[in-house]
C-alpha positions as CSV (number, residue, x, y, z in Angstrom):
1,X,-5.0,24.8,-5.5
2,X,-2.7,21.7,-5.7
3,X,0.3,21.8,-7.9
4,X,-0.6,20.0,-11.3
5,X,0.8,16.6,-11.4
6,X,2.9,15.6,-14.7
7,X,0.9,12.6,-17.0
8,X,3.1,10.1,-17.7
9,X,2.7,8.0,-21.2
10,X,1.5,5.0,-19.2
11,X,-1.7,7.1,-18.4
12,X,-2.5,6.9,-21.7
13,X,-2.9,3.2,-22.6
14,X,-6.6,2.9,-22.2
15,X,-6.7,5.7,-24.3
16,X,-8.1,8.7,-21.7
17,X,-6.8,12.3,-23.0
18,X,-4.1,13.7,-21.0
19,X,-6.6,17.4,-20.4
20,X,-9.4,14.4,-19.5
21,X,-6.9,12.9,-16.9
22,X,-6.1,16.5,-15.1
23,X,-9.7,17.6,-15.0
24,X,-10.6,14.0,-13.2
25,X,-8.0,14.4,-10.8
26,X,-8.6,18.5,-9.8
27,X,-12.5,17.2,-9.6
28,X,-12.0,14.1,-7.9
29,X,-14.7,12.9,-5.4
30,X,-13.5,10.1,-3.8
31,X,-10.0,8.6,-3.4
32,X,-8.0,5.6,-2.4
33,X,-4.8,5.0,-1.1
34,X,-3.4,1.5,-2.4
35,X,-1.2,-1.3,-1.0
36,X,1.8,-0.4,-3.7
37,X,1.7,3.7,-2.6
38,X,-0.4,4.9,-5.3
39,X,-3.2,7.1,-4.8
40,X,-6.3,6.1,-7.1
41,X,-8.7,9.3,-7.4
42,X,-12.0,8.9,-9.2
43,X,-13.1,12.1,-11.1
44,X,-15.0,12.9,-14.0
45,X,-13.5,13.7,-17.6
46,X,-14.8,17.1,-18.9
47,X,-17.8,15.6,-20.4
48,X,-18.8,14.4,-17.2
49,X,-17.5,10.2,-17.3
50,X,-16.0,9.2,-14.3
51,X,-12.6,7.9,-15.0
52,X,-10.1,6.2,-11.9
53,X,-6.8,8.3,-11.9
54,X,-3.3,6.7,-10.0
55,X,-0.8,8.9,-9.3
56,X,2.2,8.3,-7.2
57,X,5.4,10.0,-6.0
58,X,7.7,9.9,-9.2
59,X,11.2,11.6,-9.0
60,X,10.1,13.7,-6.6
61,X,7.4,14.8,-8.1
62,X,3.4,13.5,-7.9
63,X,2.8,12.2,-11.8
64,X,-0.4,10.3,-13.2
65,X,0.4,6.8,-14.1
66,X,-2.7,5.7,-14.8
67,X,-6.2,7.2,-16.2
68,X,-9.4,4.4,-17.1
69,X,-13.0,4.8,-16.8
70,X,-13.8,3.9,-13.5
71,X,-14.4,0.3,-12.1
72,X,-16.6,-0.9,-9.8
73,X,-14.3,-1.5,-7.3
74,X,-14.1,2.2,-7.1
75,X,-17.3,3.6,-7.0
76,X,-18.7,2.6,-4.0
């Protein structure tokens, strides 16, 4: 299993629960790198939404920076 990521604050602006954010990204079914470095996994909350997940490399360490329901853009 992957070491858990730590969730920044910035993950929570659109309001996604930090437990919500975590279970998206250990259940993720797709991902995409992006231009800027982060990763952008799409996974679903525990109640099953799919939310879009960035993490990037933060002081040496991977941390969530960003948790919303998914767009379209990712779910090809």
């Amino acid at each position: 299993m992957r070491d858990e990521p730590l969730v920044l604050h910035t993950a929570s602006r659109h309001g996604v629960a930090e437990l919500d954010a975590l279970h998206a990204w250990a259940f993720a079914v797709e991902s995409f790198v992006l231009d800027d470095g982060m990763v952008m996994y799409v996974g679903p909350t525990r109640a099953g939404h799919l939310l879009e997940i960035g993490l990037v490399q933060w002081h040496e360490t991977a941390a969530i920076v960003h948790a919303m329901p998914a767009r379209a853009r990712f779910l090809r």
